[in-house]
C-alpha positions, -999 to +999 in steps of 0.1 A: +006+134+061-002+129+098-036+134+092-040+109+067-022+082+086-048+093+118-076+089+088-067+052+080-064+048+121-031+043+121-012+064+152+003+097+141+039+086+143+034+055+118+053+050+087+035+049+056+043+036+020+017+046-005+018+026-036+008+033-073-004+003-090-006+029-122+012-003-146-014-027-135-027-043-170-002-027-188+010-064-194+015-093-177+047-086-163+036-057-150+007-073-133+023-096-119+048-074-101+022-054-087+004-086-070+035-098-057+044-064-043+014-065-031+011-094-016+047-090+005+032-063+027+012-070+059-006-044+066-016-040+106-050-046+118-069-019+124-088-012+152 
């Protein structure tokens, strides 16, 4: 995993969450659950 989280350019040590957005126009509820999931993270900047 480490070397996925270097990939993205994120240090070695960081936490990651990966997400499956697998439901996503399976119906509108699922859509939007997926956006608001979505939407709640904040990624870090990169670089």
């Amino acid at each position: 995993m480490a070397a996925l989280v270097e990939w993205v350019g994120l240090p070695p040590e960081a936490r990651v969450l990966i997400v499956s957005c697998h439901d996503l126009s399976f119906s509108q509820a699922a859509n939007v659950a997926v956006y608001d999931s979505l939407r709640r993270v904040s990624p870090p900047p990169l670089g």
